[in-house]
C-alpha positions in Angstrom: 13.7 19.9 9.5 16.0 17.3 8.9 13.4 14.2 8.8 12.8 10.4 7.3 10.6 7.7 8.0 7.1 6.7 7.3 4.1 8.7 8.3 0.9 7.0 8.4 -2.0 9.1 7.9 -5.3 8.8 8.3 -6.9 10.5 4.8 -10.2 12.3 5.4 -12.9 11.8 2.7 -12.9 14.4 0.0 -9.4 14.9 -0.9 -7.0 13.2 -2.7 -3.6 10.9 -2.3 -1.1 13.6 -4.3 -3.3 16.9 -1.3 -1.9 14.7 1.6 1.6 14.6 0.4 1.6 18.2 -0.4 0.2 19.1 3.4 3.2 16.9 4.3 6.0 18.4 2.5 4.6 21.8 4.0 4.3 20.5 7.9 7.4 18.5 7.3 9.4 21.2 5.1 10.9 18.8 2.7 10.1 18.3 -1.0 11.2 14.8 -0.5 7.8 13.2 0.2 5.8 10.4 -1.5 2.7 8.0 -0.7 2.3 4.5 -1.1 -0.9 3.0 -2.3 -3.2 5.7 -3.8 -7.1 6.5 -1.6 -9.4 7.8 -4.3 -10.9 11.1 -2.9 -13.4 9.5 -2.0 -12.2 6.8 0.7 -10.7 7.1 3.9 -8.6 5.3 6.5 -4.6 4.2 6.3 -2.4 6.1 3.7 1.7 5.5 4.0 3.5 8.7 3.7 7.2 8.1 3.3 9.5 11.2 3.7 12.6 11.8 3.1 15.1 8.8 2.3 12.3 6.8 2.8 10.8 7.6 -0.3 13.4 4.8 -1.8 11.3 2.3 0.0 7.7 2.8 -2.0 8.6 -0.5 -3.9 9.2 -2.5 -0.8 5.2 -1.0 0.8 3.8 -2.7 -2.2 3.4 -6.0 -1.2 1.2 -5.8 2.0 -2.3 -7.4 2.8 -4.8 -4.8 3.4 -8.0 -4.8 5.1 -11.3 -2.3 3.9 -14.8 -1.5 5.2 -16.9 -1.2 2.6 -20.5 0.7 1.8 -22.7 -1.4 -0.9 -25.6 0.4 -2.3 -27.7 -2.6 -4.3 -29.9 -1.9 -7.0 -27.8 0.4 -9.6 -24.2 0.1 -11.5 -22.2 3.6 -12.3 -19.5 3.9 -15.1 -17.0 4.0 -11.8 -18.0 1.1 -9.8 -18.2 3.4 -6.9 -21.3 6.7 -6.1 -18.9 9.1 -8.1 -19.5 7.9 -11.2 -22.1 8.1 -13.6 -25.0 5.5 -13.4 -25.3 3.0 -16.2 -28.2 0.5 -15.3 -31.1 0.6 -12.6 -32.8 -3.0 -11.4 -36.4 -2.3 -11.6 -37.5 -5.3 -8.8 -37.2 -5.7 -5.1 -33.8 -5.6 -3.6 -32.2 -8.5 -2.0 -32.6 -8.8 1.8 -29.3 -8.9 3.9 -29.2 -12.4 4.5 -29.1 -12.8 0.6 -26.7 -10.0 0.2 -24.6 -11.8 3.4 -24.8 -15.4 1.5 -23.5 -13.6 -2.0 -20.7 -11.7 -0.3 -19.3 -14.4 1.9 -19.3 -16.5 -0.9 -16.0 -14.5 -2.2 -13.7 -15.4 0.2 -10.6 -17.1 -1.3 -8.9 -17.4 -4.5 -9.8 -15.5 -7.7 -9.2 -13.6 -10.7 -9.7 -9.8 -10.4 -10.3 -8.0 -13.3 -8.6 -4.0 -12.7 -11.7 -1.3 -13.1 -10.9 1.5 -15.4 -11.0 3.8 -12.8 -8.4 2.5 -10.9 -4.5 4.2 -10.8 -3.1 1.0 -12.3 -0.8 2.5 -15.4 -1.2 0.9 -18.8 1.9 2.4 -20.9 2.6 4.8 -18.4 -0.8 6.3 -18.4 -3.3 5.4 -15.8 -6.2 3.6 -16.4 -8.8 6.5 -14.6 -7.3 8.8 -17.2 -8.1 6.9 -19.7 -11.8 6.7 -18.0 -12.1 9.8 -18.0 -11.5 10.8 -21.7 -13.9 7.9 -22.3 -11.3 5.3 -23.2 -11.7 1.8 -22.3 -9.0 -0.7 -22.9 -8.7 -4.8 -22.2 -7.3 -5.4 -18.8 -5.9 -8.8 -18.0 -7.5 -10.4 -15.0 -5.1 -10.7 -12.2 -4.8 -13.8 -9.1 -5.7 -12.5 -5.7 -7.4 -13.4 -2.9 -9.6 -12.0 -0.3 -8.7 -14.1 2.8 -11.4 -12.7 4.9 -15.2 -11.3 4.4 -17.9 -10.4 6.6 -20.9 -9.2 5.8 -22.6 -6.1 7.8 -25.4 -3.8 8.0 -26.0 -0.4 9.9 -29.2 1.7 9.5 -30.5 0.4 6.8 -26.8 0.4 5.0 -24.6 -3.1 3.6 -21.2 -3.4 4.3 -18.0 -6.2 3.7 -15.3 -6.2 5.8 -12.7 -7.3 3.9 -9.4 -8.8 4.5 -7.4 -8.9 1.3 -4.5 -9.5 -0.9 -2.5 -6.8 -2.6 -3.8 -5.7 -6.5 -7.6 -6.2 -4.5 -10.3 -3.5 -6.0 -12.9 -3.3 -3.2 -15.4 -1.7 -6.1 -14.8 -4.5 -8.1 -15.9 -6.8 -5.4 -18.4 -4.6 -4.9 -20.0 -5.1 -8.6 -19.4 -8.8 -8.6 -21.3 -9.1 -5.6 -24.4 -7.2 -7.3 -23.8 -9.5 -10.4 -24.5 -12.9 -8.7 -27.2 -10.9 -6.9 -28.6 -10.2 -10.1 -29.4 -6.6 -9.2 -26.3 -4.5 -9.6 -24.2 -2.7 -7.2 -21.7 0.0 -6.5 -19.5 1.0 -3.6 -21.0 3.8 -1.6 -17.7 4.4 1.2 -14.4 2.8 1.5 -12.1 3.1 4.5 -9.3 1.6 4.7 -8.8 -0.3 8.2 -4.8 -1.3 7.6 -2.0 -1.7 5.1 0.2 -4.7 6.7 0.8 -4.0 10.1 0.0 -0.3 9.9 -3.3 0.2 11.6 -6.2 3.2 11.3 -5.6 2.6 15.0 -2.2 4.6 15.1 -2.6 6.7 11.9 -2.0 10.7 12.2 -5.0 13.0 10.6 -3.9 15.9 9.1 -5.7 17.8 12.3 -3.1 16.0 14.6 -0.5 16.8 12.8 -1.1 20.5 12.0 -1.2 20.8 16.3 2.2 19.2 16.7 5.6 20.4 17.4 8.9 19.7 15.8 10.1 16.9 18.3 6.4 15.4 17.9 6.2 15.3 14.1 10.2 13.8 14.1 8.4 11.1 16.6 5.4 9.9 14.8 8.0 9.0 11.6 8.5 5.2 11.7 12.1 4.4 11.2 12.5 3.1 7.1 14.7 0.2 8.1 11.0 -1.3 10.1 10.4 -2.7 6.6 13.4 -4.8 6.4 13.6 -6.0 10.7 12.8 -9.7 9.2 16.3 -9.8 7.6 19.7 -10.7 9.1 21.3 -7.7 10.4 25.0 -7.0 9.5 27.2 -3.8 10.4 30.2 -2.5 8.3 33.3 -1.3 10.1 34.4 2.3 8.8 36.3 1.0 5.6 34.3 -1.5 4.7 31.0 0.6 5.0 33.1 3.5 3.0 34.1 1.2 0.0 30.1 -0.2 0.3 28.5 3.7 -0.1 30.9 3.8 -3.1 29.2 1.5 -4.9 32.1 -1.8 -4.0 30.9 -5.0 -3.1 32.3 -6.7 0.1 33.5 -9.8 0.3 32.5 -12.0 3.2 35.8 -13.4 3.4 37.5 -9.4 4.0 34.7 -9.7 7.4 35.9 -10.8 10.7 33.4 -13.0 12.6 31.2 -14.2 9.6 28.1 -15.6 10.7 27.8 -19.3 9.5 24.0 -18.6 7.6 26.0 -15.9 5.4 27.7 -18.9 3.1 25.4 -18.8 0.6 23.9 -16.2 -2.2 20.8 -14.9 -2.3 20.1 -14.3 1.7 18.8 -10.6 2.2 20.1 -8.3 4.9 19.7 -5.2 6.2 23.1 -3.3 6.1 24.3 -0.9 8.9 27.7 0.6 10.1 27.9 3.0 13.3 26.0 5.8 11.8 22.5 3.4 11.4 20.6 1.8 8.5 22.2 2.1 5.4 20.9 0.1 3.2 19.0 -3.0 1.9 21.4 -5.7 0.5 22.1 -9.5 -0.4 24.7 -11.8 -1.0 25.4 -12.6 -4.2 28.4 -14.7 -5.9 31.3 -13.1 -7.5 34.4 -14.9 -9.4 36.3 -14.0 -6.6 34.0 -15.0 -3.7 30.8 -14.5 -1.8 30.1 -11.6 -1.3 27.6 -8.6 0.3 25.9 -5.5 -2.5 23.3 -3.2 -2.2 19.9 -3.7 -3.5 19.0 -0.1 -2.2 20.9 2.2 -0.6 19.2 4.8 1.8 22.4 6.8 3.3 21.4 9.7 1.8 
């Protein structure tokens, strides 16, 4: 099957970022998969699958809000910052009531500096920190700026919960643990699923049940076109030659284009590049001795 686009699955608890891609590349039968934004096993909710060329886009999937909801168990810390995990302290006193666990988690909304958990797949030296975790390795991790732009705090049976809406870089366990620090009692995350990843919703994610039942012509339709990720830009289209020379490598001059458009006289403006055959590529202009003119940033033709 000839495929590309982005596939956004809905992970089931239990198995891992790198499983999903491999049931992919088997329903899809390409090798040319990838995922963007690792789920511990653990969590569930919105994963980004890209296939084919649109595996060239995982840089550009980085950058998106994201939105969690979020189990709290009160009263213990693990090694993990999650259930998982080995437990290092237990509060011997009576646990906070949910109004005080609502007052302490609200409280976080805004600007801050994150610290990254061990166990997290941030890589350090092209290792990942949970690696490192799990030999027993701790390392210092510089705190990072993010923000959590939204929290609400919820309870079901007996159960906390934060509904988060958040900046990238955003460890919901770490939230978690600072949450049971200013409590004074300890905490860890007990569930995680995550609700969105920009505008890609749980809503319209694909479990791996839906997409084991589908046909050919409905797997090519539930792939989101790669070039979605770059609508926002000003569109330009290549004439034959021109989009020849640009696949080769060659920038083109704006000045070689008929009908320039007027907001294209300056460097630095992204684009999405096209010629008759679709998308082919992400670009910008960019100043050269002998004019302005338009180069890839990443090509996806092939």
């Amino acid at each position: 099957m000839d495929v590309s686009g982005i596939l956004i699955v809905n992970k089931s608890a239990g198995v891992s970022s790198h499983r999903i891609v491999n049931i992919v590349r088997r329903i899809y039968d390409t090798k040319t998969v990838g995922h963007a934004g690792t789920l511990d096993p653990m969590a569930t909710g919105v994963l980004p699958v890209l296939v084919g060329r649109a595996v060239k886009a995982c840089e550009y999937m980085q950058d998106h809000d994201k939105s969690y909801l979020a189990g709290v168990s009160l009263g213990f810390t693990t090694d993990s910052g999650d259930i998982t995990g080995k437990e290092i302290t237990r509060f011997d006193g009576s646990l906070p009531s949910f109004e005080e666990f609502k007052e302490a988690a609200e409280s976080f909304v805004g600007d801050m500096q994150q610290v990254p958990p061990m166990y997290s797949a941030l890589k350090v030296g092209g290792v990942k920190l949970v690696d490192m975790a799990r030999k027993g390795i701790e390392i210092e991790r510089k705190a990072r700026a993010i923000t959590v732009y939204s929290l609400r705090a919820l309870q079901n049976n007996g159960t906390f919960y934060i509904d988060v809406d958040c900046s990238k870089g955003t460890y919901i366990r770490t939230l978690c643990e600072d949450i049971g620090e200013k409590l004074g009692c300890g905490a860890c995350m007990c569930s995680l699923e995550r609700k969105r990843v920009g505008d890609y919703r749980i809503e319209n994610a694909y479990t791996t049940d839906m997409l084991e039942s589908m046909n050919e012509e409905e797997l090519k339709a539930a792939l989101i076109p790669v070039e979605v990720l770059f609508a926002e830009y000003k569109k330009v289209v290549l004439p034959d030659f021109y989009s020849k020379l640009f696949k080769n490598g060659c920038e083109i001059y704006l000045k070689k284009l008929r009908n320039r458009e007027p907001d294209l006289q300056e460097e630095g403006v992204l684009l999405q590049i096209w010629d008759k055959n679709g998308f082919i590529a992400f670009g910008e202009t960019a100043a050269y001795d002998n004019g302005l003119a338009i180069r890839a940033k990443k090509m996806f033709f092939n």
